[in-house]
DSSP file (Angstrom, degrees, kcal/mol; ACC not computed):
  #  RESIDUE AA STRUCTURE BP1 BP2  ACC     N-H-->O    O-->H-N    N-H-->O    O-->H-N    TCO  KAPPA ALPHA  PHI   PSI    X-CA   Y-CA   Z-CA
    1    1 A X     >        0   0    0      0, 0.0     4,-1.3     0, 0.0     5,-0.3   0.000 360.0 360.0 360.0-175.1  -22.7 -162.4   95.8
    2    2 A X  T  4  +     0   0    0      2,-0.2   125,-0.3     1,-0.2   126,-0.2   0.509 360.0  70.4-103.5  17.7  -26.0 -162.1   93.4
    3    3 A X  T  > S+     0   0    0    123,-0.2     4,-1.5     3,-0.1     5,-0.3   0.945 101.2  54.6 -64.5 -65.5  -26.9 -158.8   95.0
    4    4 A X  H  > S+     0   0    0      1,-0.3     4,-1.9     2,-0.2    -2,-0.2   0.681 112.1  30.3  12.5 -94.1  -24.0 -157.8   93.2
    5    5 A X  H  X S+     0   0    0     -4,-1.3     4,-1.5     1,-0.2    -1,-0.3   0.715 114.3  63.2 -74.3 -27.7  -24.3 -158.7   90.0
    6    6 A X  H  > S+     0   0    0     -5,-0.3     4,-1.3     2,-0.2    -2,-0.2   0.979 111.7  42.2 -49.3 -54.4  -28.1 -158.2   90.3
    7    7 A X  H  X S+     0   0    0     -4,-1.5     4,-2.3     1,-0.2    -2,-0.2   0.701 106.4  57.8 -59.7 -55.9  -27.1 -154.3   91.1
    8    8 A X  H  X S+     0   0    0     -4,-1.9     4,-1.0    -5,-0.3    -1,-0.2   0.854 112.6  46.0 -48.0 -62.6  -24.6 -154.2   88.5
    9    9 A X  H >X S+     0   0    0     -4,-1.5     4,-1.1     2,-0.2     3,-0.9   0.810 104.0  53.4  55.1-122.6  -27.6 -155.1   86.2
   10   10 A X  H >X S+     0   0    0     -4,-1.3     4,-1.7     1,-0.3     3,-1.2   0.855 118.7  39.4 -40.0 -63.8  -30.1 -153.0   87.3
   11   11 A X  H 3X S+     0   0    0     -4,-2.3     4,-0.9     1,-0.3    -1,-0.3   0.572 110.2  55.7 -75.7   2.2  -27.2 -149.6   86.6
   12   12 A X  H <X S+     0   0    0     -4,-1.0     4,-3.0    -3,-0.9    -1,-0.3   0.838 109.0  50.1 -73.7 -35.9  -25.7 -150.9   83.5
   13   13 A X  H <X S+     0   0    0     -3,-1.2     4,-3.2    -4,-1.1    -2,-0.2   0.965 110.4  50.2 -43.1 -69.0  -29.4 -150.9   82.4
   14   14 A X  H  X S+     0   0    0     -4,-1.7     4,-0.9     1,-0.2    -1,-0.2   0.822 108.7  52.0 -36.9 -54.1  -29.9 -147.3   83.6
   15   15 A X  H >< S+     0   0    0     -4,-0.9     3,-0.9     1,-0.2    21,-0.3   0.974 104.1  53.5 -57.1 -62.4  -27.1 -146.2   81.9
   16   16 A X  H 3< S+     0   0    0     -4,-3.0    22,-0.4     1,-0.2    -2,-0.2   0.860 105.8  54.7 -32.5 -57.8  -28.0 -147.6   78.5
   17   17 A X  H 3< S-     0   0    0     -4,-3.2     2,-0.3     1,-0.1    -1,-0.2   0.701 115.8 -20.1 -73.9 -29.6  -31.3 -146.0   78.4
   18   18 A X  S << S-     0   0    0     -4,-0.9    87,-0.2    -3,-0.9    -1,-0.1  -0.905  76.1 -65.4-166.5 150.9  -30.3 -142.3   79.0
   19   19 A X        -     0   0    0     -2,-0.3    86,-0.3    85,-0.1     2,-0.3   0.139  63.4-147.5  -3.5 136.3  -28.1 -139.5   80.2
   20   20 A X  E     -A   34   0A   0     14,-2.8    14,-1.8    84,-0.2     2,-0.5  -0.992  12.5-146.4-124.6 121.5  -28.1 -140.1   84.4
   21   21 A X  E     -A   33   0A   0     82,-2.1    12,-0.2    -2,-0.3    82,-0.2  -0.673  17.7-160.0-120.6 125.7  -27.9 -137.9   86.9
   22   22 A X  E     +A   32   0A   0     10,-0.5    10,-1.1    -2,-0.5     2,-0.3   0.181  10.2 179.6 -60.0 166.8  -25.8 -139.3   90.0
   23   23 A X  E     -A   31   0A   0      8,-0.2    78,-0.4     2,-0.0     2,-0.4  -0.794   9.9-168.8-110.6 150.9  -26.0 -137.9   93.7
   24   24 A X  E     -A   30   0A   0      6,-1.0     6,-5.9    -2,-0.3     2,-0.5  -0.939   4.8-169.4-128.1 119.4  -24.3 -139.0   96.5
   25   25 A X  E     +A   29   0A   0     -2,-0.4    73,-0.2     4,-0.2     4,-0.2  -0.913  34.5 122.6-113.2 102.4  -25.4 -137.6   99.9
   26   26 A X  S    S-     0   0    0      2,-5.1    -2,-0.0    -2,-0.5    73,-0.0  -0.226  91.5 -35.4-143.0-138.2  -23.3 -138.3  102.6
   27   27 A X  S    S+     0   0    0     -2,-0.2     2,-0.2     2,-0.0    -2,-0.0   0.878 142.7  14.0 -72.9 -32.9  -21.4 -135.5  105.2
   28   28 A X  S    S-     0   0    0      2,-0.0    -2,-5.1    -4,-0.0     2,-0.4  -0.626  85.2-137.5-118.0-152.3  -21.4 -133.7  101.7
   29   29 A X  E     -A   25   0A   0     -4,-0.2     2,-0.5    -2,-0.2    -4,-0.2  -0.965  12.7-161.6-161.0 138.0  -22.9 -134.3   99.0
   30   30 A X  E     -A   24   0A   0     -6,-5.9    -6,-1.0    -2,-0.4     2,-0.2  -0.946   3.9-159.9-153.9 148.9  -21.9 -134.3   94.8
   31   31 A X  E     +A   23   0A   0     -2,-0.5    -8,-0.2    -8,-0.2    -9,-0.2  -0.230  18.3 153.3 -80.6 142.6  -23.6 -134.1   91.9
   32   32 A X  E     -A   22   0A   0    -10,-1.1     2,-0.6    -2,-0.2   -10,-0.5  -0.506  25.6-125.8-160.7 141.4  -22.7 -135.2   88.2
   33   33 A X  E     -A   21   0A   0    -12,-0.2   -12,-0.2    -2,-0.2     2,-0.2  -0.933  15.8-170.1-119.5 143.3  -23.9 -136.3   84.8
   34   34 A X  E     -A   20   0A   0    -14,-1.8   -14,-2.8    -2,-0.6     2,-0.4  -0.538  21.1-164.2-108.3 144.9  -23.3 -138.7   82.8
   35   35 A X        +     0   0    0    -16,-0.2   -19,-0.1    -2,-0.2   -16,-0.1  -0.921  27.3 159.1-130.6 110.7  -24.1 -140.1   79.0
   36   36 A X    >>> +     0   0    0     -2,-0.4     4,-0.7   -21,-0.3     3,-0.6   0.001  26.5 138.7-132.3  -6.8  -23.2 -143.6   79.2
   37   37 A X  G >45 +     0   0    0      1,-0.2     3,-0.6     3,-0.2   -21,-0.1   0.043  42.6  35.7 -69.4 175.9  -25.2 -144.5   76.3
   38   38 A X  G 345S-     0   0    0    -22,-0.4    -1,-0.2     1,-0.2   -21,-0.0   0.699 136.1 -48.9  72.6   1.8  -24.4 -146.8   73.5
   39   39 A X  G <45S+     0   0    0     -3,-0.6    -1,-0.2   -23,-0.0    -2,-0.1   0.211 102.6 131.8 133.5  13.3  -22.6 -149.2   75.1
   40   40 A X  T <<5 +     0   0    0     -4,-0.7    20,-3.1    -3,-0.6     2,-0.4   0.493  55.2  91.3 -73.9  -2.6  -20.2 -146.3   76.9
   41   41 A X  B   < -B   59   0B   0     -5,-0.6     2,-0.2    18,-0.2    18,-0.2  -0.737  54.2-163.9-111.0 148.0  -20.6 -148.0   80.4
   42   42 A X        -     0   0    0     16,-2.8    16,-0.2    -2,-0.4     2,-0.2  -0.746   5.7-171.9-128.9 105.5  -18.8 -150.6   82.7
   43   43 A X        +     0   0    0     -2,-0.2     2,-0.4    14,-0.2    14,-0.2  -0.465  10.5 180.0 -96.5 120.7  -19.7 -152.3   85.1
   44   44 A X        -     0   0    0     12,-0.9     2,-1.2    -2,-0.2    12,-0.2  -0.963  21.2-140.3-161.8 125.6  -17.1 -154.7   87.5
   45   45 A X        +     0   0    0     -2,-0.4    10,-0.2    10,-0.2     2,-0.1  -0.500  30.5 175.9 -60.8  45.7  -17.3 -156.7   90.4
   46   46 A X        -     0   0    0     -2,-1.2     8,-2.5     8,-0.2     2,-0.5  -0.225  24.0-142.5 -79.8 156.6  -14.4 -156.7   93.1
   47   47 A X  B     -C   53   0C   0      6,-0.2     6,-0.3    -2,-0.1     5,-0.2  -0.934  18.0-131.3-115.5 131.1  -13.4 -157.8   95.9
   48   48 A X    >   -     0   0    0      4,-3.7     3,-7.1    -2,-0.5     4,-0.1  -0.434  26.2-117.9 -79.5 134.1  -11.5 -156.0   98.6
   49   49 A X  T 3  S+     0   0    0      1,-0.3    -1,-0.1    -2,-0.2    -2,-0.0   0.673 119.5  58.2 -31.8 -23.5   -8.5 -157.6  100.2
   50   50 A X  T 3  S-     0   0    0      2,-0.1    -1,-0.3     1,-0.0    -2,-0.1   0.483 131.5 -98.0 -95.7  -7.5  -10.4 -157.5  103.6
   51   51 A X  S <  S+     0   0    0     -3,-7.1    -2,-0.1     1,-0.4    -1,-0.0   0.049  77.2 140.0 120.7 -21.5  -13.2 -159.7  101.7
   52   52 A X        -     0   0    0     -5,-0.2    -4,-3.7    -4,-0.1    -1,-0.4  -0.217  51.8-121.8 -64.4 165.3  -15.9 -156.7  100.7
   53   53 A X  B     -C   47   0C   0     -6,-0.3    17,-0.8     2,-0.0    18,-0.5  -0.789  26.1-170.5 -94.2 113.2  -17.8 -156.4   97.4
   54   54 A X        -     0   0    0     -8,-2.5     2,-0.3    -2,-0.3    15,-0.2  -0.948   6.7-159.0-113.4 142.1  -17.1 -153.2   95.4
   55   55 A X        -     0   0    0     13,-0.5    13,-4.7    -2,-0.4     2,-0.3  -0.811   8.9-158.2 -92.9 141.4  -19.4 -152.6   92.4
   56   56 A X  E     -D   67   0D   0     -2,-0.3   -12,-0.9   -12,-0.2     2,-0.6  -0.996  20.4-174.0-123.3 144.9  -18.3 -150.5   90.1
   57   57 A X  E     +D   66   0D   0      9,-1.2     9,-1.7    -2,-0.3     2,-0.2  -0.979  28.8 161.6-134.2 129.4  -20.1 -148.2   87.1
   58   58 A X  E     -D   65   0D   0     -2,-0.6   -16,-2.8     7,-0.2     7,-0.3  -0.936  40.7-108.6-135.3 148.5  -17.5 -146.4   84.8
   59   59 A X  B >   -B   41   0B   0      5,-4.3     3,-1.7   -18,-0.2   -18,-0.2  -0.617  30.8-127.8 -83.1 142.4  -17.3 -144.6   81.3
   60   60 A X  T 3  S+     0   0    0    -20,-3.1    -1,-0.1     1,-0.3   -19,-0.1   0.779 105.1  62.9 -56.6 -32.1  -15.5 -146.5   79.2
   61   61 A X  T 3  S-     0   0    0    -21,-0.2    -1,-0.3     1,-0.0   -20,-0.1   0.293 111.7-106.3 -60.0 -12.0  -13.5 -143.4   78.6
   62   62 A X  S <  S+     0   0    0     -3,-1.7    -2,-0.1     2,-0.2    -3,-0.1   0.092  94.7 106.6  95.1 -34.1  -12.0 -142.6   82.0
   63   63 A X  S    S+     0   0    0      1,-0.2     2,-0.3    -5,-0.1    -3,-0.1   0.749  81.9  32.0 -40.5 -53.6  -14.7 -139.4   82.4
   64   64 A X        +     0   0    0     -5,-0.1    -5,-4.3     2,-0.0     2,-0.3  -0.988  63.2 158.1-169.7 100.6  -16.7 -141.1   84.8
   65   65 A X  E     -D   58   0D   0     -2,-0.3     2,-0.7    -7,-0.3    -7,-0.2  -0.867   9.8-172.5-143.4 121.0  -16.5 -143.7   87.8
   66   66 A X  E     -D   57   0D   0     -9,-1.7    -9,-1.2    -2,-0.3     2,-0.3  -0.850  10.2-154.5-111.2 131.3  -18.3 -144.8   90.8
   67   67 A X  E     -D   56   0D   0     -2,-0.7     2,-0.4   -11,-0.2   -11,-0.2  -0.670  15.6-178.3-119.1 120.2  -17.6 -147.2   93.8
   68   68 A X        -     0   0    0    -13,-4.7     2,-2.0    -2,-0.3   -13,-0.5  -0.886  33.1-126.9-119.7 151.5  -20.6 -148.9   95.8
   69   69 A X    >>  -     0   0    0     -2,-0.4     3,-2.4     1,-0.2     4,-0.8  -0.580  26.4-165.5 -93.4  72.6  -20.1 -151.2   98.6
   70   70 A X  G >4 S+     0   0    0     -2,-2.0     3,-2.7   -17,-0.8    -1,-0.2   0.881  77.7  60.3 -38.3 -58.4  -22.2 -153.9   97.1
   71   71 A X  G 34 S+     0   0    0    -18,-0.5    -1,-0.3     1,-0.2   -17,-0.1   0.704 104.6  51.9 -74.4  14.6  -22.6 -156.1  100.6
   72   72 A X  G <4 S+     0   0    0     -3,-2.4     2,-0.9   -19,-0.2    22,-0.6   0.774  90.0  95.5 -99.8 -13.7  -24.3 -153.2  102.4
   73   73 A X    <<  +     0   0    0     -3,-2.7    20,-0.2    -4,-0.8    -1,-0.1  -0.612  41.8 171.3-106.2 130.2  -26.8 -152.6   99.9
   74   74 A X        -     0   0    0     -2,-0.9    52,-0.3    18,-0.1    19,-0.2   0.816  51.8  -0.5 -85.6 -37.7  -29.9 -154.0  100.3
   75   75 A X  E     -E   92   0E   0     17,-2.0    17,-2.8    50,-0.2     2,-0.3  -0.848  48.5-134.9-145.5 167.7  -32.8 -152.7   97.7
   76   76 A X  E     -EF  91 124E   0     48,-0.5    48,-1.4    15,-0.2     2,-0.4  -0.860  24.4-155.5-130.0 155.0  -33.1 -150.6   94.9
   77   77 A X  E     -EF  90 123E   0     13,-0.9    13,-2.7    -2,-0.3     2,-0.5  -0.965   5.3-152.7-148.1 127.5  -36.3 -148.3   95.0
   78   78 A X  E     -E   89   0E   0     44,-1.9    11,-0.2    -2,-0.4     9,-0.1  -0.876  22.4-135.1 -94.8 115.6  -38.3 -146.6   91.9
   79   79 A X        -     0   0    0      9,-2.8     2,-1.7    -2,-0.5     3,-0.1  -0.254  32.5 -96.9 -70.5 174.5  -40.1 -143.6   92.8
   80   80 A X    >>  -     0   0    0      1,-0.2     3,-4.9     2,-0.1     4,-1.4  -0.408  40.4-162.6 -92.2  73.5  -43.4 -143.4   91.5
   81   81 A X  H 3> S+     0   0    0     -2,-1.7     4,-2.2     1,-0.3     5,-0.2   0.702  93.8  53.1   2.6 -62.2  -42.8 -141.1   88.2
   82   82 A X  H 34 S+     0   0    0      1,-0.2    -1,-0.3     2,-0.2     3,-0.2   0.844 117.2  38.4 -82.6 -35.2  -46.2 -140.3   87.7
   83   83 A X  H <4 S+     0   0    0     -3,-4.9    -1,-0.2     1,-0.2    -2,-0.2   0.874 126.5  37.7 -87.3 -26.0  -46.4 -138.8   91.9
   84   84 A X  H  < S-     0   0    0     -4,-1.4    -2,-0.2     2,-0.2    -3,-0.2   0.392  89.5-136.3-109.5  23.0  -43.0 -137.4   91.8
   85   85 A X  S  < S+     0   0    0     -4,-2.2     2,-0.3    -5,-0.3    -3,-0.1   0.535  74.0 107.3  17.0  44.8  -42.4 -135.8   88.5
   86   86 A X        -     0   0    0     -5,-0.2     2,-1.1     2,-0.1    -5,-0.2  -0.961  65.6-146.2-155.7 119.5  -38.8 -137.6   88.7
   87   87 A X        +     0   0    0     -2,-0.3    17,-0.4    17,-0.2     2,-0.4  -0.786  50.1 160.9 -73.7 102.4  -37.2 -140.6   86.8
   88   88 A X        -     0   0    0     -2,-1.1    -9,-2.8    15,-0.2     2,-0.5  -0.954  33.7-171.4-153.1 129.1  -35.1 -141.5   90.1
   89   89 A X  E     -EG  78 102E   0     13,-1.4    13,-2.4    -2,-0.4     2,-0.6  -0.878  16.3-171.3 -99.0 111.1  -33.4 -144.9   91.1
   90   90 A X  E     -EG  77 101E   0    -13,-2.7   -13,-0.9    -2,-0.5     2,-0.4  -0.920  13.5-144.4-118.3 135.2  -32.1 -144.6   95.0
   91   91 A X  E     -EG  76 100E   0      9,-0.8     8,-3.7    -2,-0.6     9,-1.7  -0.849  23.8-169.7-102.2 148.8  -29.9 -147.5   96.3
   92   92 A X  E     -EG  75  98E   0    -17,-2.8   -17,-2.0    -2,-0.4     6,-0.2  -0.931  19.6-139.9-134.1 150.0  -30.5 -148.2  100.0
   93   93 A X        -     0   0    0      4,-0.9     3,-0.4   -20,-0.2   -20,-0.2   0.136  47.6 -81.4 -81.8-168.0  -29.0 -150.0  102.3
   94   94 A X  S    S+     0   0    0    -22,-0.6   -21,-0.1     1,-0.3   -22,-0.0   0.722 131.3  54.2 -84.4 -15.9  -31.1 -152.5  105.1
   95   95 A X  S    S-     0   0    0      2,-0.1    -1,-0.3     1,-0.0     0, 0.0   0.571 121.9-111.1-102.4   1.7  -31.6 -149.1  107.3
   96   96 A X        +     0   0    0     -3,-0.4    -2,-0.1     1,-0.4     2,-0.1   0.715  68.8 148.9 101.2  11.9  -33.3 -147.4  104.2
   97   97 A X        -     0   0    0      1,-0.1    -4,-0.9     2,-0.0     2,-0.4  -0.490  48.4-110.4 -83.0 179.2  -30.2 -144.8  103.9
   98   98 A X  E     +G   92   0E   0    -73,-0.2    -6,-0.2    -6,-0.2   -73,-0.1  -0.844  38.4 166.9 -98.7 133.5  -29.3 -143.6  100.5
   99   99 A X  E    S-     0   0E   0     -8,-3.7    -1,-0.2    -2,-0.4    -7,-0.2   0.844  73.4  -1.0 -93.2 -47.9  -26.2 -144.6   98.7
  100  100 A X  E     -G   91   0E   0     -9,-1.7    -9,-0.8   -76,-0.1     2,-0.5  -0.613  58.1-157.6-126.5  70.3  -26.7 -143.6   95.4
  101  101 A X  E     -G   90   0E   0    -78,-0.4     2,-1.2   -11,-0.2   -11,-0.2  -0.471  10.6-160.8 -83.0 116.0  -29.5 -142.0   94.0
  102  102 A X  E     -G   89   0E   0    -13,-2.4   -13,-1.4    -2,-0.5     2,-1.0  -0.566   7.4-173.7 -83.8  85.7  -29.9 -142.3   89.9
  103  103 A X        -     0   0    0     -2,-1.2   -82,-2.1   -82,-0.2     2,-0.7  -0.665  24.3-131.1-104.6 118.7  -32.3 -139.6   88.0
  104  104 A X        -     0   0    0     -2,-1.0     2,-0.3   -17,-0.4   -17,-0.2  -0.443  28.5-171.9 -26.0  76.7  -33.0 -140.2   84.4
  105  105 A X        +     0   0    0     -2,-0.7     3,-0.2   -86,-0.3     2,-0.2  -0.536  36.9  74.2-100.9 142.4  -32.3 -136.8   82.5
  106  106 A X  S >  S-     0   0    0     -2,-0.3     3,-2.4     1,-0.1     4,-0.4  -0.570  90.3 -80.7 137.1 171.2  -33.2 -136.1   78.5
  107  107 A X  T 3  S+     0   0    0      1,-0.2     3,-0.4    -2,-0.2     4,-0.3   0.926 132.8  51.4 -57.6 -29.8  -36.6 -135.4   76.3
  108  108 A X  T 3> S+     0   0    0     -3,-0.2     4,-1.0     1,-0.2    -1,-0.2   0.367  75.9 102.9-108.3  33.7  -36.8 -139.1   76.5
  109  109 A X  H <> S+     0   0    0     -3,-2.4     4,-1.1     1,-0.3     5,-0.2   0.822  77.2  53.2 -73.9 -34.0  -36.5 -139.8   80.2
  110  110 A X  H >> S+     0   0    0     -4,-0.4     4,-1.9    -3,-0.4     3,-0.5   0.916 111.1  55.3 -64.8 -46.6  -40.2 -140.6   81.3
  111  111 A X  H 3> S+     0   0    0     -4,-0.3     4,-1.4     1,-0.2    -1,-0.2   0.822 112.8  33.7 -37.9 -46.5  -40.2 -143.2   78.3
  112  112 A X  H 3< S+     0   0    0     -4,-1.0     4,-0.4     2,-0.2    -1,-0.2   0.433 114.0  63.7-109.2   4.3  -37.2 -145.3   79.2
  113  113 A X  H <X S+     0   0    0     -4,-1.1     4,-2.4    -3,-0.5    -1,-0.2   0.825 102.3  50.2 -73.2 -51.6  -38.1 -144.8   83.1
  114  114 A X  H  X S+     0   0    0     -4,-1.9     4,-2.0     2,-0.2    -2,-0.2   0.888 110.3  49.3 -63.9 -46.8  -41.3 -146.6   82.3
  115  115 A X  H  X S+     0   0    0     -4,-1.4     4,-1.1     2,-0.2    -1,-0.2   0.883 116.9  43.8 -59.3 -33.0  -39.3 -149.8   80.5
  116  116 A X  H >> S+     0   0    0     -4,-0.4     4,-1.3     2,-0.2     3,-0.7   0.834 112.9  46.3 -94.5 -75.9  -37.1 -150.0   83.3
  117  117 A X  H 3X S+     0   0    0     -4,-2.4     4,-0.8     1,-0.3    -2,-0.2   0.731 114.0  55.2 -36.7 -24.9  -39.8 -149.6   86.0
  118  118 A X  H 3< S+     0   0    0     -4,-2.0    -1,-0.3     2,-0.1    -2,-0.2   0.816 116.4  34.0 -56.4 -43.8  -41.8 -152.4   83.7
  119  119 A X  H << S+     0   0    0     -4,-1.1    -2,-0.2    -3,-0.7    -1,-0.1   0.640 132.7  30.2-109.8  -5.1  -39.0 -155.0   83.8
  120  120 A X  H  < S-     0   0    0     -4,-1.3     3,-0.2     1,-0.1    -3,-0.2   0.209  91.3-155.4-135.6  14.6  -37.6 -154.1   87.8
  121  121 A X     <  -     0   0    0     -4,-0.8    -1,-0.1    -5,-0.4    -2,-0.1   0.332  42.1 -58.9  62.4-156.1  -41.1 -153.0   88.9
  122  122 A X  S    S+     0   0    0      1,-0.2   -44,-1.9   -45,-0.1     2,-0.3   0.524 125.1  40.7 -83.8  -7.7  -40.8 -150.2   92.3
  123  123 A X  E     -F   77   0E   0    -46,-0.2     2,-0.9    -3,-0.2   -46,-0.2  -0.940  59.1-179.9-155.9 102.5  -38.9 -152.2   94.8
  124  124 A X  E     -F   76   0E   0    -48,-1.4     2,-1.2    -2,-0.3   -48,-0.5  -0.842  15.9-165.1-100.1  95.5  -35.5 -154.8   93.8
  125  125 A X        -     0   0    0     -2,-0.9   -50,-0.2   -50,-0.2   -51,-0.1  -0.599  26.0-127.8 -88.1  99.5  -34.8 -156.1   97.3
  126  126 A X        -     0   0    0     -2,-1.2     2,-0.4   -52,-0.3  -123,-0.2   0.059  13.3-119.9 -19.1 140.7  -31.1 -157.5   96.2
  127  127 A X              0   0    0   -125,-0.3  -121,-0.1     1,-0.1  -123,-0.1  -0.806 360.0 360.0-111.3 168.2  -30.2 -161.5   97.1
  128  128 A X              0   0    0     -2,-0.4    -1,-0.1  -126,-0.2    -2,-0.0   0.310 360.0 360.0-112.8 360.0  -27.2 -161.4   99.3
């Protein structure tokens, strides 16, 4: 659907602009970062035999891949930099869990936080 590609997007965007680093918080919980810049990321659209939507974000390199269950996620949400002294993207699903959470790491993170929060403003509620 064009949550999907909408999604896909938003984190290829993220990637470009600086160093990321992912969490995923679920019964555990892991960590990593990534430098995806320069054109090092990819982004891809599947569908699972059973009919679901996988997004994917990967280094072009093999380093570095992550698997979202596109039709469960509902919005994307930009904290507010300036209250929470953190460049951070979290995708949420329709009950407001977290799937992913994205933070912007490097000297120039506050910068390219502010361009992306200019063009995808605090709140991307996904079309389905």
């Amino acid at each position: 659907g064009g949550g999907a590609e909408q999604l896909g997007q938003f984190l290829y965007e993220l990637a470009q602009l600086a160093p990321v680093r992912y969490f995923v918080n679920g019964l555990s919980m892991i960590e990593t970062t990534v430098d995806m810049r320069a054109g090092r990321a990819e982004v891809s659209v599947t569908t699972t035999p059973q009919g679901k939507t996988i997004l994917a974000v990967a280094a072009k390199d093999g380093s570095f891949k992550i698997k979202l269950d596109a039709d469960a996620i509902a919005e994307v949400v930009l904290e507010d930099e300036d209250e929470t002294g953190r460049c951070a993207a979290h995708i949420v699903d329709g009950k407001g869990r977290k799937h992913l959470s994205a933070l912007m790491q490097g000297e120039d993170a506050f910068a390219h936080y502010q361009v992306l929060r200019g063009r995808w403003t605090t709140s991307v509620k996904l079309k389905a």
